[in-house]
C-alpha positions as CSV (number, residue, x, y, z in Angstrom):
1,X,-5.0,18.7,-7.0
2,X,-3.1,16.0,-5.4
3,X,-2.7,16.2,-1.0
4,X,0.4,15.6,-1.0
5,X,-0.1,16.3,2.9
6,X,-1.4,12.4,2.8
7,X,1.7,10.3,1.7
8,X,3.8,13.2,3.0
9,X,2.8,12.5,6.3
10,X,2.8,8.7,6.9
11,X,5.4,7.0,8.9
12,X,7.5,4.5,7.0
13,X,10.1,4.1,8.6
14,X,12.7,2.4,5.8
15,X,10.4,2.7,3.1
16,X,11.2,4.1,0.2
17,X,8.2,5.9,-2.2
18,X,8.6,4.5,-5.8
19,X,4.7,4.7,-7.4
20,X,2.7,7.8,-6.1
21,X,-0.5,8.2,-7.8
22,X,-2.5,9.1,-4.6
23,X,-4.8,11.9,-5.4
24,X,-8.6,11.5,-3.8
25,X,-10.0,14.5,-1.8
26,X,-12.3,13.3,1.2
27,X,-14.2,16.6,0.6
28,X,-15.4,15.6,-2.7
29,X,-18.2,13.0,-3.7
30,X,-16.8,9.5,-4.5
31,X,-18.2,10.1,-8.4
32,X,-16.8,13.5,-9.0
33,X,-13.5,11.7,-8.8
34,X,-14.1,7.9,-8.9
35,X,-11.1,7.8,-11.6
36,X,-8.8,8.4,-8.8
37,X,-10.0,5.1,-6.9
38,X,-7.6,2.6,-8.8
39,X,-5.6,-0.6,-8.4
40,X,-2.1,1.2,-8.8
41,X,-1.6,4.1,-6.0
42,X,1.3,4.1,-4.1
43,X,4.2,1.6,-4.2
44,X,7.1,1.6,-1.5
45,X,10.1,-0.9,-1.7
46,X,11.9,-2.0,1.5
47,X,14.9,-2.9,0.7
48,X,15.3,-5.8,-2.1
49,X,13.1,-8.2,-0.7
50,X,10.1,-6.5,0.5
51,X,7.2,-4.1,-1.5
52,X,3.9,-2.1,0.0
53,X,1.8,-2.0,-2.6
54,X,-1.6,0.4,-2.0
55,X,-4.9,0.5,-4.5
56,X,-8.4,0.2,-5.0
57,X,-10.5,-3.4,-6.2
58,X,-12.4,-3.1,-7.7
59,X,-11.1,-0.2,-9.9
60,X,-13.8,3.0,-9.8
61,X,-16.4,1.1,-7.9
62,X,-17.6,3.2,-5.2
63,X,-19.0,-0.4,-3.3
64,X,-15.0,-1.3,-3.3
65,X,-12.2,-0.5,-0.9
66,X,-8.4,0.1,-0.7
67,X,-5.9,-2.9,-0.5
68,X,-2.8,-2.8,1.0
69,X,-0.4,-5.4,0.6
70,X,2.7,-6.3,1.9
71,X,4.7,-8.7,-0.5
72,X,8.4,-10.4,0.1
73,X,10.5,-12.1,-2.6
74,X,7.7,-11.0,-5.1
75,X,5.4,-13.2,-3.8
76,X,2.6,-11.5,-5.1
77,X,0.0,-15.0,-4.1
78,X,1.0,-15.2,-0.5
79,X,1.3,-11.5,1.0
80,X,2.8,-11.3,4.2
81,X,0.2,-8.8,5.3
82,X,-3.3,-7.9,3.6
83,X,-5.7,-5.3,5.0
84,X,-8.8,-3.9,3.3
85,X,-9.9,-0.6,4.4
86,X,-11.8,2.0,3.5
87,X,-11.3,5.4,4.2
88,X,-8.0,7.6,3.8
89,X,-7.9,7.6,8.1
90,X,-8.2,3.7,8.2
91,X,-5.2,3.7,4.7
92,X,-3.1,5.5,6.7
93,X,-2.9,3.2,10.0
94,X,-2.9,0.5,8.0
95,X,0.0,1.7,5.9
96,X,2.1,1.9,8.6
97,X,0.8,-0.8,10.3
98,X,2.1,-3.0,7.5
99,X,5.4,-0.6,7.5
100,X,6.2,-1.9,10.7
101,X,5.6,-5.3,10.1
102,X,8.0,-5.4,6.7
103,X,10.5,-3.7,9.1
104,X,10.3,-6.2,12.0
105,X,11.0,-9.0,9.0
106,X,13.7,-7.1,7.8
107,X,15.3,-7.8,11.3
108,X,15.4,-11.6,10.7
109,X,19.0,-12.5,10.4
110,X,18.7,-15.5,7.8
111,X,15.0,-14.9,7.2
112,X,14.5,-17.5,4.1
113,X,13.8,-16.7,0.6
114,X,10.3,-17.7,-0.8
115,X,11.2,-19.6,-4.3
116,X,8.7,-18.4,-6.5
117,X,8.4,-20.6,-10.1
118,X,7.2,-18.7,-13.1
């Protein structure tokens, strides 16, 4: 039973939803559905150059916490933003939190492309 009520309801201004794989249920005990608490949860692109990316490190560990990452140019080693909470309340600010941030770099006129070497 996924709440949809949870992604459906956060502010992301540009964003656009491209990996949804959010489905934990604060009423229910962290091992009744610790499969749920993974690295890959949500993913929302921001135009060509920017990606939130939203999961759980480490994978089923109930000691762990969600990550939320904003990345630019697919520079994956050097977010722009990084915050580490731990409940769905705190995921949510912090989702649009970083949200708002992507969107204020969006506004950069000439805002420089990070070279990333593979």
């Amino acid at each position: 039973m996924k709440p949809h009520n949870f992604v459906d309801s956060l502010n992301i201004l540009n964003g656009i939803i491209t990996y949804n794989d959010i489905d934990i249920n604060e009423g229910i005990a962290f091992e009744d559905q610790r499969y749920s608490f993974k690295l890959d949860m949500l993913q929302i692109s921001f135009g060509d150059r920017f990606t939130l990316d939203v999961g759980w490190q480490p994978d089923f560990d109930p000691s762990g916490h969600f990550v939320v990452v904003a990345i630019q140019d697919y520079d994956w080693l050097n977010p722009v933003v990084k915050i580490k909470p731990r409940s769905l309340k705190t995921l949510k600010r912090a989702i649009e939190k970083a949200a708002k941030i992507i969107n204020e770099q969006m506004q950069i006129k000439d805002l420089p492309f990070r070279n990333i070497e593979f």
